[in-house]
SEVOVO-732786 format. One line per field, with one value per residue (C-alpha): residue in three letters; residue number from 1; x, y, z. Coordinates in nm, 4 decimals. Layout:
residu = [ALA / ...] $
num = [NUM / ...] $
x = [X / ...] $
y = [Y / ...] $
z = [Z / ...] $
END
This chain:
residu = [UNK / UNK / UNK / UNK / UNK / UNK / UNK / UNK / UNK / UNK / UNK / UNK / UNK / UNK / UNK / UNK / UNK / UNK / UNK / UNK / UNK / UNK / UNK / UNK / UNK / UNK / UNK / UNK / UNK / UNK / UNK / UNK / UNK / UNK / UNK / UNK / UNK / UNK / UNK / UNK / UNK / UNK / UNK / UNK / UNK / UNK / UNK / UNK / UNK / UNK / UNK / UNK / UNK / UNK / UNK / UNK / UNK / UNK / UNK / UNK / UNK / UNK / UNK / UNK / UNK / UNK / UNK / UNK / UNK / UNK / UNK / UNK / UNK / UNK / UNK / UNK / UNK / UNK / UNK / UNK / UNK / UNK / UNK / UNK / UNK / UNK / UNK / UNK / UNK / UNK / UNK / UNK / UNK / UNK / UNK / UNK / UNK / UNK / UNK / UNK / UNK / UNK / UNK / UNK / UNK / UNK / UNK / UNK / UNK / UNK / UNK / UNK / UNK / UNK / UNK / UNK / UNK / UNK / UNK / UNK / UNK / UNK / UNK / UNK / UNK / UNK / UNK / UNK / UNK / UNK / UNK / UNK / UNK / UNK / UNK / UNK / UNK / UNK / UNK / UNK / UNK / UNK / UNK / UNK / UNK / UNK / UNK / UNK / UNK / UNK / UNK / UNK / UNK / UNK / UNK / UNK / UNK / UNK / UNK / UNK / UNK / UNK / UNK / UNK / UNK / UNK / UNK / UNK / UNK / UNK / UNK / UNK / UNK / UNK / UNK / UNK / UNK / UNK / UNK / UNK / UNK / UNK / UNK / UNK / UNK / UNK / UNK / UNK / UNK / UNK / UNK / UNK / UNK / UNK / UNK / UNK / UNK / UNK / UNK / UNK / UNK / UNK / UNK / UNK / UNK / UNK / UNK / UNK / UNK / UNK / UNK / UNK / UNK / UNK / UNK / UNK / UNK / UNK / UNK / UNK / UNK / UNK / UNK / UNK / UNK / UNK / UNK / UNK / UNK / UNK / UNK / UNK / UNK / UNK / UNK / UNK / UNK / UNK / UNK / UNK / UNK / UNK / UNK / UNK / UNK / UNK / UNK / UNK / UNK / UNK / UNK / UNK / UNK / UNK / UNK / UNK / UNK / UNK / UNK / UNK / UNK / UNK / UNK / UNK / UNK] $
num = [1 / 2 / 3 / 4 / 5 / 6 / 7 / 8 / 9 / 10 / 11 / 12 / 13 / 14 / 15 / 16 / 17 / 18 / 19 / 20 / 21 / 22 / 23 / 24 / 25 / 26 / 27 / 28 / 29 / 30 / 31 / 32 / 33 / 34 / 35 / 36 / 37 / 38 / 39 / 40 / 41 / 42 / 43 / 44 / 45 / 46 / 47 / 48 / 49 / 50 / 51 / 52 / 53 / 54 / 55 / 56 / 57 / 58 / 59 / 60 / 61 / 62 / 63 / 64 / 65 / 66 / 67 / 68 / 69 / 70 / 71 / 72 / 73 / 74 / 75 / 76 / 77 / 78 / 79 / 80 / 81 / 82 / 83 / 84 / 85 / 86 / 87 / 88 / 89 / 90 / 91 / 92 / 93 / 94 / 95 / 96 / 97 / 98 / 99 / 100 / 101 / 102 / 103 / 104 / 105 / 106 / 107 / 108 / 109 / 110 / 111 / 112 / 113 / 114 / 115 / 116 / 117 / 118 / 119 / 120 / 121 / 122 / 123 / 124 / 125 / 126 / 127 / 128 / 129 / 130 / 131 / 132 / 133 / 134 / 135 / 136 / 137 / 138 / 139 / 140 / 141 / 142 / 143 / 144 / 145 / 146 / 147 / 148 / 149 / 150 / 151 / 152 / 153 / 154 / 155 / 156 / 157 / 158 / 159 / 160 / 161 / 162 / 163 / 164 / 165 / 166 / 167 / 168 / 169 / 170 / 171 / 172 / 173 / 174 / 175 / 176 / 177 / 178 / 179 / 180 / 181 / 182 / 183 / 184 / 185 / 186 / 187 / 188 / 189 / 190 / 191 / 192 / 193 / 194 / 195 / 196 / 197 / 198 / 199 / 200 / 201 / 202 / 203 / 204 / 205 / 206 / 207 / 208 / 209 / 210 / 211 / 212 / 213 / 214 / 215 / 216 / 217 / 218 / 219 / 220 / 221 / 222 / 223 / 224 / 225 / 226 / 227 / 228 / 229 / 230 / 231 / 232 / 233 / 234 / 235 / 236 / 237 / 238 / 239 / 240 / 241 / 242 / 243 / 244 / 245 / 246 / 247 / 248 / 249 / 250 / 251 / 252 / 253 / 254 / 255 / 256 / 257 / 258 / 259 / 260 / 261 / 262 / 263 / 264 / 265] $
x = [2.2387 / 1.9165 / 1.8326 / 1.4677 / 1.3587 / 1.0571 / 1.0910 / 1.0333 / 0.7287 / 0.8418 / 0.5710 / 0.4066 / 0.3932 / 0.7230 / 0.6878 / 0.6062 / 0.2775 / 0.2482 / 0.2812 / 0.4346 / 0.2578 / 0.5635 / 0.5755 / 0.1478 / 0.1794 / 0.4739 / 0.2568 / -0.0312 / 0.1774 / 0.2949 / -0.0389 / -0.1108 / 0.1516 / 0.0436 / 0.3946 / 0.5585 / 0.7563 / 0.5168 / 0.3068 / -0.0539 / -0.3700 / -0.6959 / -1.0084 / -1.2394 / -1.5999 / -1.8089 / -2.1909 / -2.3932 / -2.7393 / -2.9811 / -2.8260 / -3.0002 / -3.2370 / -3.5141 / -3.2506 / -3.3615 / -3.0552 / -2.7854 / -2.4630 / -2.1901 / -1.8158 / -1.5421 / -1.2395 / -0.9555 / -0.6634 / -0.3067 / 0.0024 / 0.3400 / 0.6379 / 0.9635 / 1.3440 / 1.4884 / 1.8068 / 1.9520 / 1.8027 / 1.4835 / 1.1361 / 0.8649 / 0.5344 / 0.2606 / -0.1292 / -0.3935 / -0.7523 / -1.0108 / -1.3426 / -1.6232 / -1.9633 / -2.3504 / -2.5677 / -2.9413 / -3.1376 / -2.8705 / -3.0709 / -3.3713 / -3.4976 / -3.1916 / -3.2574 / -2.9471 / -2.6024 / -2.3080 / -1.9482 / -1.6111 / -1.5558 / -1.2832 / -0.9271 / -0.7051 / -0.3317 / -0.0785 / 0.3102 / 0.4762 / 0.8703 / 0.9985 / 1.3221 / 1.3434 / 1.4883 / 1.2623 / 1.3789 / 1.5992 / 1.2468 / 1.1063 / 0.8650 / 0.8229 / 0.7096 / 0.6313 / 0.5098 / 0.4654 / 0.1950 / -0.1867 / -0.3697 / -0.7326 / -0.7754 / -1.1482 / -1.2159 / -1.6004 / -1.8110 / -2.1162 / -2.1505 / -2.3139 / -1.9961 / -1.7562 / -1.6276 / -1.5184 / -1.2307 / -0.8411 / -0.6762 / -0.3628 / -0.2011 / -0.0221 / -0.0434 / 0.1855 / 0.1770 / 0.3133 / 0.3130 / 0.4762 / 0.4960 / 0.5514 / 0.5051 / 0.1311 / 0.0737 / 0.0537 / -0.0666 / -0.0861 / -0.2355 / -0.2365 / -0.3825 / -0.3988 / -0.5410 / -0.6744 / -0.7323 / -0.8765 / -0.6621 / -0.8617 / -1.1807 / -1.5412 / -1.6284 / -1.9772 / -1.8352 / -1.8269 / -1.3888 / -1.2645 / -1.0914 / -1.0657 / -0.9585 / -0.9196 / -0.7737 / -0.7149 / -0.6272 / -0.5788 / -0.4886 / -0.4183 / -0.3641 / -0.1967 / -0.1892 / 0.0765 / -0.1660 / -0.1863 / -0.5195 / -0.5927 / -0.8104 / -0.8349 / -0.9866 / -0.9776 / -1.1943 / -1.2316 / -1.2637 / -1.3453 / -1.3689 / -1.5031 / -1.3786 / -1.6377 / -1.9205 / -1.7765 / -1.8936 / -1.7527 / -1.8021 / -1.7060 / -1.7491 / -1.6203 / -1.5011 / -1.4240 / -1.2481 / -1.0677 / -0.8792 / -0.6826 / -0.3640 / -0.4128 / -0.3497 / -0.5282 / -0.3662 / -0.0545 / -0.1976 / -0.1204 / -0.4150 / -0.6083 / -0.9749 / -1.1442 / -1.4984 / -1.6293 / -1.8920 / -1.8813 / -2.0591 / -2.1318 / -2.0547 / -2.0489 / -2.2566 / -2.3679 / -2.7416 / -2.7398 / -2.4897 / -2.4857 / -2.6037 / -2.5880 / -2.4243 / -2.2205 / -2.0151 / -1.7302 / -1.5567 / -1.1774 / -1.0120 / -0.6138 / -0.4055 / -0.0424 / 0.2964 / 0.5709 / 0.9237] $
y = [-4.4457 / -4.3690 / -4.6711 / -4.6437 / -4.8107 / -4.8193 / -4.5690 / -4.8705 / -4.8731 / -5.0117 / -5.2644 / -5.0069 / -5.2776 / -5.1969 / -4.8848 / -4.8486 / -4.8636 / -4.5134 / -4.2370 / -3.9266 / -3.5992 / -3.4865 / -3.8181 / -3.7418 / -3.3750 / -3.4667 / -3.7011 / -3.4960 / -3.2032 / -3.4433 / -3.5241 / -3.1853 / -3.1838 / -3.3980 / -3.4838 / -3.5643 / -3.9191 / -4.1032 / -4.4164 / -4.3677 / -4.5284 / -4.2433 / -4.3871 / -4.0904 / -4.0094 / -3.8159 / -3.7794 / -3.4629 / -3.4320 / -3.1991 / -3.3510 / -3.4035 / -3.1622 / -3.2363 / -3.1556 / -3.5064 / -3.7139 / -3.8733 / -3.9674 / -4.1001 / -4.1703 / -4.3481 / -4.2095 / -4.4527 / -4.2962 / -4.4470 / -4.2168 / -4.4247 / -4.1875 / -4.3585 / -4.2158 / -4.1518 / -4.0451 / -3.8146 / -3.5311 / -3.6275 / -3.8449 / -3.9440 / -3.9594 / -4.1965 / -4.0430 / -4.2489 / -4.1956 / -4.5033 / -4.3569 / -4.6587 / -4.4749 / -4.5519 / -4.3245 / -4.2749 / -4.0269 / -3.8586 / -3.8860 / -3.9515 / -4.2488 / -4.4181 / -4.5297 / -4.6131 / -4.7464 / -4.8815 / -4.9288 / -4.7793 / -4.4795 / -4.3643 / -4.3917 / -4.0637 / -4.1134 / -3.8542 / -3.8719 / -3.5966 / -3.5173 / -3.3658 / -3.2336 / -3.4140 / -3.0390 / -2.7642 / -2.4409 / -2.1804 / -1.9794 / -2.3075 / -2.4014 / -2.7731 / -2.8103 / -3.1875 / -3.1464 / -3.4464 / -3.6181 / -3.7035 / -3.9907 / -4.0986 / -4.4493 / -4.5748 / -4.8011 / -4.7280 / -5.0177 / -4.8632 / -4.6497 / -4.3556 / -4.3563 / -4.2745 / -4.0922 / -4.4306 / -4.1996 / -4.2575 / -3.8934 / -3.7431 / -3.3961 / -3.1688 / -3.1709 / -2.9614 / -2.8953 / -2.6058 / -2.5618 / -2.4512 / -2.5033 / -2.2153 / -2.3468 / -2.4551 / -2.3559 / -2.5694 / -2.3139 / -2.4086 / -2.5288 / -2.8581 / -2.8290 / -3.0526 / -3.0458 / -3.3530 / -3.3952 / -3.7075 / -3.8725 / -4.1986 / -4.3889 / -4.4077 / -4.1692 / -4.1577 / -3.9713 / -3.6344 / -3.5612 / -3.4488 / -3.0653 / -3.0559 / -2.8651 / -2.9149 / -2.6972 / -2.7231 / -2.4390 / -2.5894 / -2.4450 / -2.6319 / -2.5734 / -2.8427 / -2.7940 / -2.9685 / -3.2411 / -3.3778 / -3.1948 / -3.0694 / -2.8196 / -2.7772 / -2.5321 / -2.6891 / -2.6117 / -2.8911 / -2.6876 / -2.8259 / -2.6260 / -2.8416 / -2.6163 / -2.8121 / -2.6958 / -2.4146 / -2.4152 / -2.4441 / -2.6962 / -2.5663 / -2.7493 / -2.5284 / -2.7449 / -2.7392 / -3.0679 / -3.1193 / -3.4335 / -3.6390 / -3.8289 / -4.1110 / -4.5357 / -4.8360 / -5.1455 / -5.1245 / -4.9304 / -4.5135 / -4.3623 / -4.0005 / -4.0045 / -3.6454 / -3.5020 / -3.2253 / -3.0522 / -2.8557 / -2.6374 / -2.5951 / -2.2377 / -2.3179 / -2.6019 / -2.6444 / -2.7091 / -3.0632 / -3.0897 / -3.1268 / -2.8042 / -2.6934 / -2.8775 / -3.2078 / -3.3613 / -3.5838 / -3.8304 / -3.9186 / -4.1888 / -4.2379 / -4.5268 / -4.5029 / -4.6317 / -4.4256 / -4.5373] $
z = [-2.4275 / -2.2629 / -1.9863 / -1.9100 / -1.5835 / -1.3117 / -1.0517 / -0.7785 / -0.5537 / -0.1978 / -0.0331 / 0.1881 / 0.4339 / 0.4807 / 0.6187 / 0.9745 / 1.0764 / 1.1431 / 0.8663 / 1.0596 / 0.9764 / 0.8281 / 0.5722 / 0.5467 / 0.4255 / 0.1951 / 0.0236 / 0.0156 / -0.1219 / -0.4067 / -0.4892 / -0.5470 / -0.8452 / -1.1303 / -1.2583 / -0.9301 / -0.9551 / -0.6797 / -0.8084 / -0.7272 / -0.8364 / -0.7944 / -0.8602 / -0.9210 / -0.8746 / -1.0525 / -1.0348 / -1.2582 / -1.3451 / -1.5378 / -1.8726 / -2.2088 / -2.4075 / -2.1329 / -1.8739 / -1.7117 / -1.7897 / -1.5407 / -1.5292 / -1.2780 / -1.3803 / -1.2542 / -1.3599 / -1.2754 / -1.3146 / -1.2721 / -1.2365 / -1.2706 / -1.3048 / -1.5014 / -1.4441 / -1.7887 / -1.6997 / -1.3714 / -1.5257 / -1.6536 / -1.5711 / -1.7768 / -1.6188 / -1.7892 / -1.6593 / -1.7875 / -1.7888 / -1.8208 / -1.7558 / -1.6509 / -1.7047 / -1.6065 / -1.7533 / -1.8650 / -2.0305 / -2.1767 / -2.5373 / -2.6224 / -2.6362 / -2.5696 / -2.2449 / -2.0595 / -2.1275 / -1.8898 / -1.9973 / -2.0492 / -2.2224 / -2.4049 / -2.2795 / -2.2970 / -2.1854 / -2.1278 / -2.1198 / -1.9755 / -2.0344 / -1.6580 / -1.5372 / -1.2101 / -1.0131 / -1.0457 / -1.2385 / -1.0589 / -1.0000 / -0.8593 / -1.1271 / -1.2082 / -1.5733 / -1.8009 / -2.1474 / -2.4479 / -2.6455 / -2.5258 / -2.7243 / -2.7483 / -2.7749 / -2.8467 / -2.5772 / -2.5166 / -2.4939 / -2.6408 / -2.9095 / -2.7008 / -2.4375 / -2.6869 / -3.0092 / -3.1618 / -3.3030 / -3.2270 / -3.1470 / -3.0772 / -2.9581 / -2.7253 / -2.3232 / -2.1321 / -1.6991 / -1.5006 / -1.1294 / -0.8315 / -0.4851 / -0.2251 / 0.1407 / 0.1694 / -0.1592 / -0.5078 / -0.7832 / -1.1317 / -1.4663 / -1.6995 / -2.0643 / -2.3605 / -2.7129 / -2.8990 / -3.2849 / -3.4245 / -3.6904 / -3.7594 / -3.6480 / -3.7660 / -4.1006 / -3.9438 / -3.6187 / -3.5463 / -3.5930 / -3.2474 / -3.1895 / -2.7877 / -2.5646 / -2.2158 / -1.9698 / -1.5626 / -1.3665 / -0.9920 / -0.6683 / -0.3581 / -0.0060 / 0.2196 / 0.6236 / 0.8115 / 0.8869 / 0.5481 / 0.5306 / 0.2070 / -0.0049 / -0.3874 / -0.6350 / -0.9838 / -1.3000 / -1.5384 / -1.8932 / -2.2343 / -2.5418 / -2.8067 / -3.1473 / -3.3598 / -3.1824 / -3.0121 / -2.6697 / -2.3058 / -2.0502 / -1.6969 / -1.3878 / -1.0874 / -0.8025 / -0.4774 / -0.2845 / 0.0797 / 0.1273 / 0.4167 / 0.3662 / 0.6238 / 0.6464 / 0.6758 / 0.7759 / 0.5557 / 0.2919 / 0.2472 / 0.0883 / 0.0312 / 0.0517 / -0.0582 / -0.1838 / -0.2493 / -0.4511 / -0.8474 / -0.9879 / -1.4080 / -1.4300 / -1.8472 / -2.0504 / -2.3795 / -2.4577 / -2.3508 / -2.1124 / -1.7420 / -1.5206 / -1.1707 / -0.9289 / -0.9331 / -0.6640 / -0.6593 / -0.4306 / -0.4848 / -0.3290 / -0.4165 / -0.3368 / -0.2831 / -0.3457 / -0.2194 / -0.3264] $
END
C-alpha cells in the first residue's frame, strides 16, 4: 500500500536566527529546480504594456504560486504547483475599459524519483488542469482543460540547466468560447554563487495551436536568499523582453518582481 503524507514544513522560527551561506545557497539552488521537495509560497509579479490592437493596453499579474512537495513512498514524491493568477488590466479591448479579478487557475502534479538518475538528471512528469476561476469574463477562457506537463533539469555546481513544458486541451466549459490547444514551454538556466546570489535566464513560451502564433517573453532575473525576523525568503526582479507576440498581445519590454516565501523541512 501506497501511504501518502505531507513532507513537513518546520516553524522557521525554529531555526536559528541566522541562515549560514551554506544553508542560503542550498535553498536558493533548490529554488532553481521546480520539482525539488521544499514548501514555498512565490508570489509573482508581472507588469507588460503595448497590448491591444491600438497597442495602448496594460496589464499587471500576480501570479501566486504555491509549491508543496508530498513523499509517496522512499522512492518517489509528488509535487502539487499551482498557479492562481490575480489580474488588473485596462485597454486590453476595445471599449472594454478595465477589469480586475482572478484569472484562470492551472495546477500541475508532477510524479519525481526522489534520487536523481545515474547521469544526475532530476525529472517529474503527470497531468496539468485548467480550472475556470476568472472573475470576469475577459480574464479567462471560462473552459475546464486538461493535459500533459513533464520537467527536466540538472544541477552541475553553480549551474541549474533545464526545461518544463505542458500542453492543455479544453474538455468542457462555455460552447461560446474559443476551445483551448496550448502550449507552453520554459527553457531556464540558472546560476547560483555561494552567497545565495542568484541569476536566471527563462523564456516563458506559449503556442496557442488555434490561432497559431507565439508568445515569447525573454527574461532576465537575479535574486537573494536572505531572512527577516524568523522568516527565510528570496526576493528577485528583473526585466523581459517580447521577442514573439501575436497582433494584440503585449510588446517590448516587461519587468517582473518575485518574492518567495519559505518553509524548509
Amino acid at each position: 500500500m501506497i501511504h501518502i503524507r505531507l513532507l513537513p514544513a518546520l516553524a522557521v522560527g525554529l531555526l536559528s536566527t541566522v541562515v549560514s551561506a551554506q544553508d542560503a545557497s542550498d535553498l536558493a539552488k533548490q529554488l532553481a529546480n521546480p520539482i525539488a521537495s521544499l514548501v514555498s509560497v512565490p508570489l509573482q509579479s508581472n507588469f507588460d504594456s503595448n497590448i491591444g490592437p491600438a497597442d495602448d493596453g496594460e496589464r499587471y499579474t500576480l501570479n501566486i504560486q504555491p509549491v508543496i512537495p508530498f513523499s509517496l513512498n522512499e522512492d518517489w514524491n509528488l509535487i502539487s504547483r499551482t498557479i492562481l493568477p490575480v489580474v488588473d488590466q485596462s485597454d486590453i479591448f476595445p471599449g472594454a475599459g478595465s477589469q480586475s479579478g482572478l484569472g484562470d487557475t492551472v495546477q500541475s502534479l508532477f510524479i519525481s524519483p526522489v534520487n536523481p538518475t545515474a547521469n544526475g538528471w532530476i525529472w517529474g512528469a503527470g497531468p496539468v488542469f485548467l480550472l475556470p476561476t476568472a472573475t470576469d469574463d475577459l480574464l479567462g477562457t471560462e473552459k475546464w482543460g486538461l493535459g500533459p506537463t513533464a520537467v527536466a533539469l540538472k544541477q552541475s555546481g553553480p549551474w541549474t540547466v533545464g526545461g518544463l513544458a505542458n500542453h492543455i486541451w479544453s474538455v468542457a466549459g462555455d460552447d461560446n468560447r474559443s476551445d483551448v490547444s496550448q502550449s507552453f514551454v520554459q527553457p531556464f538556466m540558472t546560476y547560483t554563487t555561494p552567497k545565495a546570489f542568484s541569476l536566471t535566464l527563462t523564456a516563458d513560451s506559449v503556442y496557442n495551436w488555434k490561432t497559431s502564433d507565439w508568445t515569447i517573453p525573454v527574461g532576465v532575473f537575479a535574486g537573494q536568499v536572505f531572512k527577516v525576523g524568523s522568516q527565510i525568503m528570496q526576493v528577485g526582479a528583473g526585466p523581459r523582453y517580447y521577442a514573439e507576440s501575436p497582433d494584440n498581445g503585449p510588446e517590448g519590454w516587461g519587468a517582473r518582481v518575485n518574492v518567495v516565501f519559505l518553509f524548509p523541512k
